[in-house]
C-alpha positions in Angstrom: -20.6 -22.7 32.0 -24.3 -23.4 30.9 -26.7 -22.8 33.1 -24.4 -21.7 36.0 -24.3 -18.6 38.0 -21.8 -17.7 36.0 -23.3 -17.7 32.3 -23.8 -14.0 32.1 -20.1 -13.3 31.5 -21.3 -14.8 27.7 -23.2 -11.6 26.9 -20.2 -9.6 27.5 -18.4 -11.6 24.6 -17.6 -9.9 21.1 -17.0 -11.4 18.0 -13.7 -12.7 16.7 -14.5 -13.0 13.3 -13.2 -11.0 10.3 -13.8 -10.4 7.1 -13.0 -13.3 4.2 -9.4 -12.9 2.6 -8.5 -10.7 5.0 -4.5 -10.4 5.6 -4.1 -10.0 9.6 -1.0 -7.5 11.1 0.2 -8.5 14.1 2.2 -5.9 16.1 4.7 -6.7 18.8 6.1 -3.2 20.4 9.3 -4.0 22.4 8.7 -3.7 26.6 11.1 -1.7 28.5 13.5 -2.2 25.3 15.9 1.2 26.7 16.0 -0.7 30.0 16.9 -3.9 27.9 19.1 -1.9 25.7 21.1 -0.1 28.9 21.3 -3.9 30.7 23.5 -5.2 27.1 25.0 -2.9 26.2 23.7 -1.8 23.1 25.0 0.4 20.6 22.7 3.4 19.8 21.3 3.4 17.2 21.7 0.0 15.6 23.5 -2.6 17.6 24.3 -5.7 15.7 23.5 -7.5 18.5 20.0 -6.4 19.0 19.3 -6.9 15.4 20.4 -10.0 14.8 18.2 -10.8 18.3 15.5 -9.3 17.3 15.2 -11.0 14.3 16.5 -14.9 15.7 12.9 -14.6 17.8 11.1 -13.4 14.6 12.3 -16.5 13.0 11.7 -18.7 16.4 7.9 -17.2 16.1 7.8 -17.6 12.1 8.5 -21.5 12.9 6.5 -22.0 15.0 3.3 -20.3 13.5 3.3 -21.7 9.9 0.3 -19.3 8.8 2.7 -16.1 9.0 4.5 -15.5 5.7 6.0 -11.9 6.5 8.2 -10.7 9.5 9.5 -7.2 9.6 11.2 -5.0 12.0 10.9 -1.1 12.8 12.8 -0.1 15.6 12.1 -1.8 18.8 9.1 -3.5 17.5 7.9 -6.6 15.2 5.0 -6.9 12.6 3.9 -10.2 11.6 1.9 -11.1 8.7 -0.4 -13.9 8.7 -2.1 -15.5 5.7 -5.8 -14.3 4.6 -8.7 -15.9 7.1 -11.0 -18.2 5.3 -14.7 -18.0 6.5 -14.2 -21.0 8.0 -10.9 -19.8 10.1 -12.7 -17.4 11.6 -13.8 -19.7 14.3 -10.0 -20.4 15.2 -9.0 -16.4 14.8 -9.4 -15.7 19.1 -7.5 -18.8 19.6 -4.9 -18.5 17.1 -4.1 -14.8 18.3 -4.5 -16.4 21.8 -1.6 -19.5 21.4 1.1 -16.4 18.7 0.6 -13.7 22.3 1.0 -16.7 24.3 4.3 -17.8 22.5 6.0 -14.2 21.6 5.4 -13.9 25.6 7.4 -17.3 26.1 10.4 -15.6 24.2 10.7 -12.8 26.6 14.4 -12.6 27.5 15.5 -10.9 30.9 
């Protein structure tokens, strides 16, 4: 983009970075999860089925993302824990959050 028409987009830009040793939370709420719920099935107000789901793609995302080392489940959502950000992760921390949203959305299940 340097030096194109389009190179004032940068000064619209914010800064990924946190602070150092800084544990990140990651919160997934569940989309449509009653019309999801209605379409199986499920049991009100803790199917079996759902859990055990919910927490198979937890484990799918856990695997897949090394730096989370905590996965826990509240109702129809999913919080993730990822390691503390050295300063020097904090150049990957837009990317990182870019490639975990980009994967949880890969896991979405009609």
């Amino acid at each position: 983009m340097a030096k194109s028409k389009f190179e004032y987009v940068k000064k619209f830009e914010i800064s990924d970075e946190c602070l150092p040793n800084t544990w990140i939370v990651i919160r997934l709420d569940g989309r449509c999860f009653h019309k999801f719920s209605d379409l199986h099935n499920f049991k009100k107000p803790n199917d079996d089925r759902a859990l055990q789901l919910m927490n198979r793609c937890a484990e799918e995302v856990m695997m897949e993302n090394r730096d989370i080392v905590l996965a826990y489940g509240q109702s129809d959502e999913y919080r993730f824990v990822r390691v503390y950000l050295s300063i020097t992760m904090n150049y990957y921390l837009g990317h990182r959050v870019f490639v975990f949203l980009t994967f949880c959305e890969s896991l979405d299940i009609p």
